[in-house]
C-alpha positions as CSV (number, residue, x, y, z in Angstrom):
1,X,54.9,3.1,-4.6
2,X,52.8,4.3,-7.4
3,X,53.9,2.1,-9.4
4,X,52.6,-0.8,-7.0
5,X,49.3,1.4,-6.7
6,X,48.3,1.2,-10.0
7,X,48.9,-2.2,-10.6
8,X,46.6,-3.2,-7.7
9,X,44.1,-1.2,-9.3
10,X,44.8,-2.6,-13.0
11,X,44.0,-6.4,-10.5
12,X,41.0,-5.3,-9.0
13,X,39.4,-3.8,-12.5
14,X,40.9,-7.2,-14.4
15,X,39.1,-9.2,-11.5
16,X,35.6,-6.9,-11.6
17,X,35.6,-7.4,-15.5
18,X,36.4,-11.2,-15.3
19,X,33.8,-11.3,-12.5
20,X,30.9,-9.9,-14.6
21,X,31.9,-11.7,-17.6
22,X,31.6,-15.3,-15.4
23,X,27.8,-14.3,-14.4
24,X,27.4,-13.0,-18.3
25,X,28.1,-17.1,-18.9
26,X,26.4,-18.1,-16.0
27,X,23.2,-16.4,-17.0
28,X,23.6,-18.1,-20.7
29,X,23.3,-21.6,-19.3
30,X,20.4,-21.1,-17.5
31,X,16.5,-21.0,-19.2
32,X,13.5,-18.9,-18.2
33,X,11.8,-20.2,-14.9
34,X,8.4,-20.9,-17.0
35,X,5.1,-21.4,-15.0
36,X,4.5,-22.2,-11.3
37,X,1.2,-24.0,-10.4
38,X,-0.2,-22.4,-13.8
39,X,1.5,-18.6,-13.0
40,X,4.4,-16.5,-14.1
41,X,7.1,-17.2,-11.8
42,X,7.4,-14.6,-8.5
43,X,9.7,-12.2,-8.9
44,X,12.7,-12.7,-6.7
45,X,13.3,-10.2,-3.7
46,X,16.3,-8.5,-5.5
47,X,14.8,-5.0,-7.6
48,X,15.8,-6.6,-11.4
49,X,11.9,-8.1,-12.0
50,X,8.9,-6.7,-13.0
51,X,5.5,-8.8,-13.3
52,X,2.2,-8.1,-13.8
53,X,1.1,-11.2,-12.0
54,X,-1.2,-10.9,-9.1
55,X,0.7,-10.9,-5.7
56,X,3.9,-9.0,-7.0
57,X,4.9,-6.2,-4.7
58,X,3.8,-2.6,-6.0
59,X,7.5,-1.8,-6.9
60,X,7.9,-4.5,-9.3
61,X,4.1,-4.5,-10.8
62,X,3.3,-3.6,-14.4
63,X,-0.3,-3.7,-15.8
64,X,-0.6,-6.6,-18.0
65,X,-1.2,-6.6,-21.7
66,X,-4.5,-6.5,-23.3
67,X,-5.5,-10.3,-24.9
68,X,-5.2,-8.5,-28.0
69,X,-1.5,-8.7,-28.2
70,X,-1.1,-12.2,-27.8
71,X,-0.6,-13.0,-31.7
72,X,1.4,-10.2,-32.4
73,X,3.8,-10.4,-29.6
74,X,6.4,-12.9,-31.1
75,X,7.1,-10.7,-33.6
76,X,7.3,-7.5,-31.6
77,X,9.9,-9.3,-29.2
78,X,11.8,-10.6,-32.1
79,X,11.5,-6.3,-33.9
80,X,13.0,-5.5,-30.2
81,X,16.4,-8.0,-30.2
82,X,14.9,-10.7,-28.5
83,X,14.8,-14.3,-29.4
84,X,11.2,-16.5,-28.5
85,X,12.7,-19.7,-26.7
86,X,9.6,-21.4,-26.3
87,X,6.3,-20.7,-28.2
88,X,2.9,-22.4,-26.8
89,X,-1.1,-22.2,-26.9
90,X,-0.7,-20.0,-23.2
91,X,3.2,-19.3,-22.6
92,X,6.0,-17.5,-24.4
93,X,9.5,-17.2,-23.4
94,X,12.0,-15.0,-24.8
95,X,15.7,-13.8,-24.4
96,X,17.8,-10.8,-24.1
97,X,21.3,-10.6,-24.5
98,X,23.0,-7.7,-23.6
99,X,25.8,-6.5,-25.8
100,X,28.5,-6.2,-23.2
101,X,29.2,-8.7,-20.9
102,X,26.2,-11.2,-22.2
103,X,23.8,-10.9,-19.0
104,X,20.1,-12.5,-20.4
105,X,16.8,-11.6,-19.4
106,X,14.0,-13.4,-19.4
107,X,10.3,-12.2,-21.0
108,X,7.7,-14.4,-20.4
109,X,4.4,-14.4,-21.0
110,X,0.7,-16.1,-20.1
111,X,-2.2,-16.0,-21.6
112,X,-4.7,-15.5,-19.3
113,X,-8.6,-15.1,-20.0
114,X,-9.1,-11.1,-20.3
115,X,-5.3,-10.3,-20.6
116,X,-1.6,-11.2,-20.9
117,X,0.2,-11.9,-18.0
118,X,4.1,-10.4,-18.3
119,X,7.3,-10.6,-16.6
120,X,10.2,-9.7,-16.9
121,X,13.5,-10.4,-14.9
122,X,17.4,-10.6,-15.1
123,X,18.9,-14.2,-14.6
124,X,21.4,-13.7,-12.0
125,X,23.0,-10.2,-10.4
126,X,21.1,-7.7,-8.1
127,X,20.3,-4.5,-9.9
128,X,19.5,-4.0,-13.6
129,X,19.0,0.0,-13.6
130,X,15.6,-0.5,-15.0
131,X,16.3,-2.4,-17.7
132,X,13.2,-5.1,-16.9
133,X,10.6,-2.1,-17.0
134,X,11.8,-0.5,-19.6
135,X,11.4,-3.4,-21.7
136,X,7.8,-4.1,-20.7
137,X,7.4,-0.4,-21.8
138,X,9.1,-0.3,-24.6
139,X,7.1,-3.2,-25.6
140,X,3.5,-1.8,-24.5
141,X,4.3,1.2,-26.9
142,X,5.0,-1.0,-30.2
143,X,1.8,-3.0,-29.3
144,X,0.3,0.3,-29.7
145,X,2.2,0.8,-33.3
């Protein structure tokens, strides 16, 4: 009986692995949202976005980053593991691989006219334990480097 026990629990951890593993592809095939009528894209109802876009609930809301940091931030996200996607005059996307099952974020950001508009969000699953806003302040602090 223990015997059967165990390897129903060996299935279900095989199955939870290979099930986070298929979203870690998922997420690779997919690209950053980009802008909506001229804005960073909403953040989704689920709690693994942050934005600093007008509208965003108070939750997921960062400040943006000063207009300052627009020339500087390709670098910083490349310093930080990421890789820019897309590079324009007013928008720049970037990815984020996580080491163990692949998930990728998405950093984007707008230049706006006083600031830079940011967000930050996981491509598929529910929860990200804070990963999203972490980055943003991980990346406020080397802007202040």
């Amino acid at each position: 009986m223990l015997k059967i026990a165990l390897y129903g629990v060996v299935v279900l951890v095989l199955a939870g692995v290979g099930g986070f593993f298929a979203l870690g592809m998922m997420s690779q095939g997919q690209s950053a949202p980009g802008l909506v009528e001229g804005r960073l894209a909403p953040c989704p109802s689920s709690p693994n976005c942050v934005s600093s876009e007008e509208g965003t609930e108070a939750e997921k809301t960062v400040d943006p980053l000063p207009a300052s940091a627009w020339e500087k931030l390709p670098q910083i996200v490349t310093s930080m593991g990421g890789k820019v996607t897309t590079q324009e005059d007013s928008y720049i996307a970037a990815e984020f691989k996580s080491a163990t099952f692949g998930f990728v974020d998405d950093l984007e950001f707008r230049k706006a006219d006083n600031d830079v508009q940011v967000r930050s969000a996981s491509r598929v699953g529910y929860s990200d334990a804070g990963v999203n806003a972490k980055r943003v302040a991980a990346l406020r602090a080397a802007l202040k480097e």
